[in-house]
KOLPA-768423 format. One record per residue: x, z, y negated of N, C-alpha, C in turn. Coordinates in steps of 0.05 Angstrom, whole numbers, plus 5000, padded with zeros to 4 digits. Layout:
<rs>
XZYXZYXZY ...
</rs>
This chain:
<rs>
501650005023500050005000501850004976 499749864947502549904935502150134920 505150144901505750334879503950394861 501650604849500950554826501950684802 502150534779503450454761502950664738 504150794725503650964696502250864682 499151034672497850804649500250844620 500150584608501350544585501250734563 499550914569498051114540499751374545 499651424571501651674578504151664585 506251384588509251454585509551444564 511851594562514451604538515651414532 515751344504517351264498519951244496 522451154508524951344480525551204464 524650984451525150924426523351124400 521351254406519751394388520651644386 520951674357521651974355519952054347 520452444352519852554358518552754328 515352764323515552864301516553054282 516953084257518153244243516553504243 518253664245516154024243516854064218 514654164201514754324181516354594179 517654504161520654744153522154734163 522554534174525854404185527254374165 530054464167532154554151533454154139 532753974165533053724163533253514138 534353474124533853364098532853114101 531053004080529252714084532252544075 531852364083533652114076532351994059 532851874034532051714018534051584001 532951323982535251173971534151213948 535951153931536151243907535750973890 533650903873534450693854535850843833 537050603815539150553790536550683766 537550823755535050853736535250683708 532850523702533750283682534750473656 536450233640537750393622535950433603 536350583589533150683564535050473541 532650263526533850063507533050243481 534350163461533550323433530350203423 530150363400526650253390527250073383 525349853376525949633360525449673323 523549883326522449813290520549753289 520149653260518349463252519449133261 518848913271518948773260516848663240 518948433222516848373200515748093202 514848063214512447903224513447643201 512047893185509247713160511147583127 513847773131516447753114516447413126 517447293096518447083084516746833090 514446853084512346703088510546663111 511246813130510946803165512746663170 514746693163517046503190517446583210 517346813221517346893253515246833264 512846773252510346823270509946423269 511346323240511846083251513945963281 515546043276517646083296516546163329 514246403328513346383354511746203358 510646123338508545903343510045713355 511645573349513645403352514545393393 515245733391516645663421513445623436 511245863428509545833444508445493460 509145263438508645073444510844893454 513145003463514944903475513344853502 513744583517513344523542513244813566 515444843572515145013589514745193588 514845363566513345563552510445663554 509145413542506545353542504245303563 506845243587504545223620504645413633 506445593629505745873632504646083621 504546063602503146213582500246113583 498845963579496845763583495345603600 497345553615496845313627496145103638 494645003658495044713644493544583635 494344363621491944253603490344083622 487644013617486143893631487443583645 486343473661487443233670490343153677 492443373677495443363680495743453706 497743373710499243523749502043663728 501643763715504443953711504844143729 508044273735506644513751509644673732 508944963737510345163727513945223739 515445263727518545253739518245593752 516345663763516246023774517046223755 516946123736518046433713515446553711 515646803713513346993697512747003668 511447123656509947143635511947303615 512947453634514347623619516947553613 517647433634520647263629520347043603 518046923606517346673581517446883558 515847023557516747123529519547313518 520547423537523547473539524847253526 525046963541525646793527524946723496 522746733491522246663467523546843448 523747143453524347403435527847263435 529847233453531647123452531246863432 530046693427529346383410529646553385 527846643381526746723360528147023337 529947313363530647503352532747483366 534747343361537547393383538647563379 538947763357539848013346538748283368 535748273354534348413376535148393409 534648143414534048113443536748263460 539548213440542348343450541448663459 540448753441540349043450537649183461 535249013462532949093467530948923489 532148773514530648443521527548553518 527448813537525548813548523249043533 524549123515522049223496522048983472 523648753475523648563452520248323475 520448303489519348203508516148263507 516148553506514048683503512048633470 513948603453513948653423512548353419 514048143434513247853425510247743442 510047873466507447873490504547963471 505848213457502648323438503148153415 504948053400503647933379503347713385 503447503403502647323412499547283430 499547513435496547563451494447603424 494647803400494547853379493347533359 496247313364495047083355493346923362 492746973392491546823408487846913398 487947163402484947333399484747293367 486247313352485647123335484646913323 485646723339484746453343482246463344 481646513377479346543383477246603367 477746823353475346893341474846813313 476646593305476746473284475246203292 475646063306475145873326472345923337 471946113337468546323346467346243323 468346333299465546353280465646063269 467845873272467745553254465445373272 465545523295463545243321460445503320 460145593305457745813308454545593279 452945653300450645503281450545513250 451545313231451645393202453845463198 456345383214458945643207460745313214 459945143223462144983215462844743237 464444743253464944423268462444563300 461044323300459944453337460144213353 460744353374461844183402459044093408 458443853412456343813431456243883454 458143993463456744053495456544343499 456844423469455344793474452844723478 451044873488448544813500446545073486 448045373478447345553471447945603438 451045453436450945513404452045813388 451646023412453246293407454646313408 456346163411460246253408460546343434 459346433448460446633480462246413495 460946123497463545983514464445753490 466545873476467445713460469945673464 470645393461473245153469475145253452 477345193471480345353454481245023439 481544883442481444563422478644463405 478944383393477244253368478143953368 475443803364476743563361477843513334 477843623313479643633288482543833280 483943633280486943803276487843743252 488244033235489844063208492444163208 495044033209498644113210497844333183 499344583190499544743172500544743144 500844463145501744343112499344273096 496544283113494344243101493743873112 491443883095490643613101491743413090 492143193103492842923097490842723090 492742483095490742253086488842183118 489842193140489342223163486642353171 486742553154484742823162481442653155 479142753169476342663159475242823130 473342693132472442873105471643133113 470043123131468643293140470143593148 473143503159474743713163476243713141 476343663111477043753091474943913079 473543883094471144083081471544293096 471444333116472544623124474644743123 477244533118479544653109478944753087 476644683061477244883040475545113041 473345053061471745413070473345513082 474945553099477045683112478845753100 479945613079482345753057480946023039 478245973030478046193021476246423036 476146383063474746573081477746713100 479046533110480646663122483346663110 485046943107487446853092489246673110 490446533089493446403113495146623121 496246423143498546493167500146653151 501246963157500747033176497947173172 496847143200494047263200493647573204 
</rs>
């Protein structure tokens, strides 16, 4: 007849050890991370000093190519795809473009500093962009269907270069370029 066999549930292991008892003299093993180095504050930066040129300046990288498909990305109808950087790395970069002073001694609270006022410009936008496509308030998309602002388009089919209007421009969007000059102040916002 044959042998019968140990059920699987009741042998031993010896690869399994053996649990730890409470108040064993045994010390836990653990590894140790590097603790990151603490960067200095940054300050104020001044944004809004010397006409907005920084906030021109981020505008600037924000619309750099590869910048911009991560941050954004992608625009309708394109096969772009992203080089794997994070969000945070893109704007790391940019704080480097833009504060190379800073960025030497601060990347990653400079990183932080450029992420909110760029998020800052964005909600901005938006809600600037909210009240111009709003009933009586200025350009409307035909294919809002409601007219409340709740799903409103981050492009306009009318574009004004921050030098103001040209000969280029319609009438119609010179007419809101001059309700908008005296409703919203200029850049910086």
């Amino acid at each position: 007849m044959g042998r019968i066999k140990d059920k699987p549930s009741t042998r031993k292991s010896p690869l399994r050890r053996p649990p730890r008892k409470h108040g064993s003299e045994e010390p836990k093993k653990t590894t140790k991370k590097a603790k990151a180095a603490i960067e200095p504050d940054l300050g104020t930066i001044p944004w809004a000093s010397n006409e907005g040129a920084l906030i021109w300046s981020l505008l600037d990288q924000l619309q750099v190519p590869d910048n911009r498909l991560v941050l954004f990305g992608k625009k309708p109808g394109t096969t772009e795809n992203t080089k794997g950087d994070s969000k945070i790395i893109v704007y790391k970069r940019i704080g480097q473009a833009i504060l190379p002073e800073l960025y030497k001694t601060s990347p990653n609270n400079l990183g932080k500093r450029v992420k909110a006022k760029a998020e800052d410009l964005v909600k901005s936008y938006k809600t600037h962009a909210k009240k111009l496509q709003v009933t009586g308030g200025g350009l409307q998309n035909d294919q809002d269907e409601d007219n409340d602002g709740e799903n409103v388009h981050e492009f306009l089919e009318c574009y004004i270069s921050p030098d103001g209007p040209d000969h280029d421009t319609s009438e119609r969007a010179k007419n809101l370029w001059g309700i908008s000059q005296s409703v919203v102040p200029p850049c910086p916002l």
